[in-house]
C-alpha positions in Angstrom: -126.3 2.9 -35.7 -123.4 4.7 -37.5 -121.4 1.8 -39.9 -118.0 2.8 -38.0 -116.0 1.2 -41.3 -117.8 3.2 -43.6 -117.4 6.6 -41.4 -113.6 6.1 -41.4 -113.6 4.7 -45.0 -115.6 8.0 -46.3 -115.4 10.6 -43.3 -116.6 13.3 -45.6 -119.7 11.2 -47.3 -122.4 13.4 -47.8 -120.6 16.8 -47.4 -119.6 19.4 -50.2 -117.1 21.7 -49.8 -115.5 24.8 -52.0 -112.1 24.3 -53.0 -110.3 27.6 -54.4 -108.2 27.3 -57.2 -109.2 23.7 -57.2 -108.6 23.0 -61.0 -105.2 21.8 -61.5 -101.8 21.9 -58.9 -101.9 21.6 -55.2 -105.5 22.9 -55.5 -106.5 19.5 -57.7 -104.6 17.3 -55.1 -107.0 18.9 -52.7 -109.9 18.1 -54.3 -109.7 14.6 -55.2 -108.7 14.4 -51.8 -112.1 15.3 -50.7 -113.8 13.5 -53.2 -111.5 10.1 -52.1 -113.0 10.3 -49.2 -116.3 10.6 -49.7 -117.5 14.4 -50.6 -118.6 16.2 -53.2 -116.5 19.8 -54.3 -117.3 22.9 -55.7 -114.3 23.5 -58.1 -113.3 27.4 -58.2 -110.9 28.3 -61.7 -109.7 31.8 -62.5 -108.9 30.8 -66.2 -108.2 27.1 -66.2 -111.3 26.0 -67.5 -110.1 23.0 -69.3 -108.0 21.7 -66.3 -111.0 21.9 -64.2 -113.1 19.7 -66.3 -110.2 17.2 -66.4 -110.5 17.4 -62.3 -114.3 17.2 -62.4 -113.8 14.3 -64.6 -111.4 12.5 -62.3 -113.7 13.3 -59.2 -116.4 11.7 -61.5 -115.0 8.1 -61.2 -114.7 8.4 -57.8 -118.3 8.7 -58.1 -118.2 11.8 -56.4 -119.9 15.1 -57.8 -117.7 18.0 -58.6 -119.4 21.6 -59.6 -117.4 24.5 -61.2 -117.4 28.0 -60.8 -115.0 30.6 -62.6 -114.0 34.0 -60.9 -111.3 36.1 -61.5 -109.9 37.2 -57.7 -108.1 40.1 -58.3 -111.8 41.6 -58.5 -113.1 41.5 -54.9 -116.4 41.4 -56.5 -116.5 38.7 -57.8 -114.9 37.0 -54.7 -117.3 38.1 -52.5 -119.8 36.8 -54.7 -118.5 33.2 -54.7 -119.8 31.5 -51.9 -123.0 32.7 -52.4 -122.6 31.4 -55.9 -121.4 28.0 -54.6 -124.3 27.7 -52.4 -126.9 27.6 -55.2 -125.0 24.1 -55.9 -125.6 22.4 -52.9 -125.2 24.1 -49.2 -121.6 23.7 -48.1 -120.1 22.1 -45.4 -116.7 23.8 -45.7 -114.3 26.0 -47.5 -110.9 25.1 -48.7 -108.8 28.6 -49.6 -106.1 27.1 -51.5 -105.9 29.9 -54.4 -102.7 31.7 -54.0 -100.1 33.7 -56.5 -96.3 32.8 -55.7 -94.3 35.6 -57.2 -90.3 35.3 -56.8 -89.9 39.1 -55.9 -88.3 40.9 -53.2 -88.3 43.8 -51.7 -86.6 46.8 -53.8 -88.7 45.0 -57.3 -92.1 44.5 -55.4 -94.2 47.4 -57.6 -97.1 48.7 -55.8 -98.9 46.3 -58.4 -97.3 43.7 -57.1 -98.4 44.0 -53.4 -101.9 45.0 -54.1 -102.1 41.9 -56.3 -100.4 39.5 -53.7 -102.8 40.8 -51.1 -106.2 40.6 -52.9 -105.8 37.0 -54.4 -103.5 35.6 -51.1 -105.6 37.5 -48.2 -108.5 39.4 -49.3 -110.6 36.5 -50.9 -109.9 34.1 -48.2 -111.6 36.9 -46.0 -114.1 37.6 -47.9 -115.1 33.7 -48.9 -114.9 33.1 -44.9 -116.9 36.2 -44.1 -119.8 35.0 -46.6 -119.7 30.9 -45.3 -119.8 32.5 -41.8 -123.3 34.4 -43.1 -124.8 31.4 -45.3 -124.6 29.0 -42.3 -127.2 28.4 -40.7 -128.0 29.2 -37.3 -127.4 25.5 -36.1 -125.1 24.4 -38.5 -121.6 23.9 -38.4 -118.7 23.9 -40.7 -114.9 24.2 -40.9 -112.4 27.0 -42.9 -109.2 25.1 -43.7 -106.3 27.9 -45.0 -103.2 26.8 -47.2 -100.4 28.9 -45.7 -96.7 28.2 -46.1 -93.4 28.0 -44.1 -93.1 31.1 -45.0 -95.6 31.9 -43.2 -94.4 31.6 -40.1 -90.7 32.1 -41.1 -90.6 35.3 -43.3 -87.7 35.9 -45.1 -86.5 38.1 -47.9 -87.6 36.2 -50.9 -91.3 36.0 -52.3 -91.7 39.4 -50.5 -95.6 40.3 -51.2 -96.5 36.3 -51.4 -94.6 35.6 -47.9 -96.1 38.7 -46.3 -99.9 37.9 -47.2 -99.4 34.3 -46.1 -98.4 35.6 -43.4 -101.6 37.9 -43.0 -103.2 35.0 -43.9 -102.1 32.6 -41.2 -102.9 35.7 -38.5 -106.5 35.5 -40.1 -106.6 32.3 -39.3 -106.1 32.4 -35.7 -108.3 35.6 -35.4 -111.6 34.1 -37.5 -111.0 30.8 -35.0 -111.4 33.1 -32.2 -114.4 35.1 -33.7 -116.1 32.3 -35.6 -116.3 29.7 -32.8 -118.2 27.8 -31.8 -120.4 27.0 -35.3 -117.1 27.5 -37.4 -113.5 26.0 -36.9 -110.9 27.5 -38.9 -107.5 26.0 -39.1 -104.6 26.3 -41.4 -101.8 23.5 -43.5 -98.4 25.3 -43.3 -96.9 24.0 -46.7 -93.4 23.1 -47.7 -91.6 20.9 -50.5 -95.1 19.5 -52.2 -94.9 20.4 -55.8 -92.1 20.8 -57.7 -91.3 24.4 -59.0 -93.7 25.2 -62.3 -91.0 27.2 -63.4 -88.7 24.1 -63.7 -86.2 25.3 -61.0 -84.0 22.8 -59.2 -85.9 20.6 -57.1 -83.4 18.7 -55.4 -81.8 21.7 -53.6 -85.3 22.5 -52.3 -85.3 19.7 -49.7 -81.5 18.9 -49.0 -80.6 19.2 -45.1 -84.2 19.0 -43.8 -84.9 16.5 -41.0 -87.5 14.3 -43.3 -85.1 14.9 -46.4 -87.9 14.2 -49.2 -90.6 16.0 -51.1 -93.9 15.3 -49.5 -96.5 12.7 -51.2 -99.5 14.3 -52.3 -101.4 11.7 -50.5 -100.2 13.0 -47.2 -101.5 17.0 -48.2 -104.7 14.4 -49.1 -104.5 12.7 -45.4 -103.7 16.7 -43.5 -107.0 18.5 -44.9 -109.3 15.6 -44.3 -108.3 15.3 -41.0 -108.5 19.0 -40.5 -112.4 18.7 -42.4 -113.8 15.7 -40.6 -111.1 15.3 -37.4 -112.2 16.8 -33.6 -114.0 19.6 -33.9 -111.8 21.4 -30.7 -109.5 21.8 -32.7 -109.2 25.5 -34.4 -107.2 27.9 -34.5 -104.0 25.6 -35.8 -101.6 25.9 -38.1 -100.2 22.4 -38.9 -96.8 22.6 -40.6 -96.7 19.8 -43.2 -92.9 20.9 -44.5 -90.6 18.0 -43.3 -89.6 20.0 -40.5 -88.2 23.2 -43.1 -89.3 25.4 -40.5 -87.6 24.0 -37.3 -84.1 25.0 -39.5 
């Protein structure tokens, strides 16, 4: 019989999952996360290669394991090469595309650069990572595609054009691999709002003034949203839960 404690106490124990852009940021949030409650994660780092062994070490005494990988995403190569990759680590039980470029342009200074750039880190890669975990799976297995979208996402606006408009690619992908992925994969989505301070240093304070839970969310709580959405009911998929203090009700 299943220890009931120790399933809610570790609802991932046992499981590995790939975590894009999992070295340092949101990304490192989401994998120790994991690791807290009970799995093991494949690290993914574009160039942050000593960040991602300070994340591994930190999932180590948690006496979790943590594996990395490096590859750059702007080469679709080498992101459709990942997975597999990942696979040769331990077999995976889901994906995590968190890895994302957050660009403060708009419309009339978006180069062409720009927007090719946006879309192959932001959209491309998730597809391609999803399309390969679909493939690796085995016949009877199961496993679940969690998405990091925005606010934006679902509210577009004029500001981060090419970063707005691929999240917002990305949370239509998410609903259409749901639909085409079922019933072996669920593929859901964590809208994001106020969770990290700008890395630019830009005023923080302004971010979060007149929205209906007037705070920047705890990191634990991002923690608490993507377990649910790894180890929670399986009818869900399809979703996009906004986890923004209600920024996109206003």
């Amino acid at each position: 019989m299943t220890n009931v404690s120790q399933t809610v106490e570790s609802p991932l124990k046992g499981q590995t999952f790939l975590v894009t852009g999992g070295a340092h940021r949101l990304g490192r949030t989401l994998a120790l996360g994991i690791a807290a409650a009970g799995g093991d994660v494949v690290i993914h780092y574009g160039k942050s290669y000593q960040q991602a062994q300070e994340t591994a070490t930190q999932i180590a005494t948690l006496e979790r394991t943590a594996y990395l990988l490096q590859a750059d995403l702007e080469d679709p190569l080498q992101s459709a090469a990942l997975v597999a990759r990942a696979w040769k680590y331990a077999p995976l039980d889901g994906l995590v595309n968190n890895a994302a470029i957050f660009a403060p342009l708009h419309w009339d200074d978006t180069s062409l650069e720009d927007w090719e750039r946006h879309l192959r880190i932001n959209l491309t890669a998730p597809f391609l990572f999803s399309q390969a975990f679909a493939k690796h799976l085995p016949s009877d297995g199961i496993g679940r595609i969690v998405n990091i979208v925005d606010w934006r996402a679902l509210r577009p606006g004029a500001d981060h054009f090419p970063y707005t408009i691929s999240k917002a690619a990305l949370a239509a992908l998410t609903r259409s691999l749901a639909a085409a992925l079922g019933p072996r994969l669920t593929v859901n989505a964590l809208a994001l709002g106020a969770v990290l301070p700008p890395s630019d240093g830009g005023a923080a304070e302004s971010i979060v003034r007149g929205l209906p839970i007037e705070r920047w969310a705890h990191l634990e709580e991002v923690q608490q949203a993507l377990v649910f959405l790894l180890s929670g009911p399986r009818y869900i998929t399809g979703e996009i839960i906004h986890l923004d203090g209600g920024r996109h009700l206003i």
